[in-house]
N, C-alpha and C positions, 0 to 999 in steps of 0.2 A: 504494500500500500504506500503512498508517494504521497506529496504536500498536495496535488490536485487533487486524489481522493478525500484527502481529509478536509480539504476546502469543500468538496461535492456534501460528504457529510456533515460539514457544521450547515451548512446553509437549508440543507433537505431537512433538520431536526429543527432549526427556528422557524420555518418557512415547509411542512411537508407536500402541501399545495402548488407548492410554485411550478409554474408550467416550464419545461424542458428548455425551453428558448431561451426564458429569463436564467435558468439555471447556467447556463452554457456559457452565456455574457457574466453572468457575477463569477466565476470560475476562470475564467480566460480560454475557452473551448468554443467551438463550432456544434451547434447540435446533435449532431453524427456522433463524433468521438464521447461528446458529453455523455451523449445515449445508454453508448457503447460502456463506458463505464460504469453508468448507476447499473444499470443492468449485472455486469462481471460482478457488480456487488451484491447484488438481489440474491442470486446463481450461487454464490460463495455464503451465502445467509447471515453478511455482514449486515445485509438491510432486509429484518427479518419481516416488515408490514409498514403501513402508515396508519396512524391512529387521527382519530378525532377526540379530543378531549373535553368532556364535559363535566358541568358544576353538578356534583352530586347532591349539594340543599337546592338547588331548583326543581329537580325532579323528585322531591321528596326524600332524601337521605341524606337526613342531616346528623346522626351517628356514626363514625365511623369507632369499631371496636378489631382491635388488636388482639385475640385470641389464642393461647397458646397451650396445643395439644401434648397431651403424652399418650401412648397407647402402649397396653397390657399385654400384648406380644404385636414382634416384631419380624413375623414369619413372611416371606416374599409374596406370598395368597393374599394377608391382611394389607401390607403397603399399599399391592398393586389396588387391588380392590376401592381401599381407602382415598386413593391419589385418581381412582377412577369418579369416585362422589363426588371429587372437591370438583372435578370440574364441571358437573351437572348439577351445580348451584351458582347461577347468576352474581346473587349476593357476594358471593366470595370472591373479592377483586385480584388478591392476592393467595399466596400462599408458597411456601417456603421449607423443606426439610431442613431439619437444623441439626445441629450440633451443640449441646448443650444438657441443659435439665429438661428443657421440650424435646420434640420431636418433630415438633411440626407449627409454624406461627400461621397465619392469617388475617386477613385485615376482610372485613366483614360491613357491608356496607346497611343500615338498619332505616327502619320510619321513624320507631321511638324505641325508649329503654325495652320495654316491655313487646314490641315487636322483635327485638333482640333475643330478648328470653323466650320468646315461644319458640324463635329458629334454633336455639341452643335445645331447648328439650326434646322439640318434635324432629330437629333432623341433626343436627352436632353428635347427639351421645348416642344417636342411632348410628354411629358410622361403625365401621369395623374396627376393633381393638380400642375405641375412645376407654383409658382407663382416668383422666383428667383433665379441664380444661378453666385456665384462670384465663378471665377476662381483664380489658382494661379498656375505657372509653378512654377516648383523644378529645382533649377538652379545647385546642383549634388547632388549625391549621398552619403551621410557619412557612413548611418548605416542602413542595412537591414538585421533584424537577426530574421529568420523563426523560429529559437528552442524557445524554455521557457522555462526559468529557473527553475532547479529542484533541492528542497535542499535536 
């Protein structure tokens, strides 16, 4: 990867919209080559999608809660299994194997306290191997930054 790739990349992460042409021009490339290289990047799954990001208290979720799993065995059936739920819940924006006293964090997006707690009961401790899980509400927002740093 060379200083124009990483220039392609800073620009596609502040800007994932920007139409190819303008890309090409803030880069110092002809549309062709510019092309040619988001692409080698795509292919390489350096540029894994583009997102749109949205305010999660506008559309009703304004809890977000940080959850962290332990489960009661750690048998390759319960993981897979486990890791197959997390992603057939919406809610669950995030989620993370860990290393530590958890096993497993989560960032869980909610309506209210109490919308939280019926997703914890009715589908959290129903997952495979759930033997714990300590919550923690985010009381605001500082710093949430989707890009990565590219030197």
């Amino acid at each position: 990867m060379d200083s124009i790739d990483r220039k392609i990349l800073r620009e596609l992460q502040r800007e994932p919209q920007l139409a190819m042409v303008e890309l090409a021009e803030r880069v110092g490339l002809s549309h062709t080559p510019c092309w040619r290289r988001v692409r080698k990047l795509e292919i390489e799954g350096v540029i894994q999608g583009r997102a749109l990001l949205l305010d999660p208290d506008k559309l009703g979720y304004p809890i977000s809660v940080y959850a962290e799993l332990t489960l009661k065995t750690h048998d390759e059936a319960t993981l897979q299994r486990f890791e197959a739920m997390v992603h057939d819940h919406p809610q669950i924006v995030e989620c993370f194997a860990m290393s530590g006293q958890s096993d497993y964090i989560m960032r869980i997006l909610a309506r209210s306290i109490s919308d939280y707690e019926k997703f914890m009961r009715t589908t959290l401790l129903r997952f495979p191997g759930v033997g714990s899980i300590n919550s923690s509400f985010a009381l605001k927002t500082v710093k949430i930054a989707p890009g990565i740093p590219i030197d």
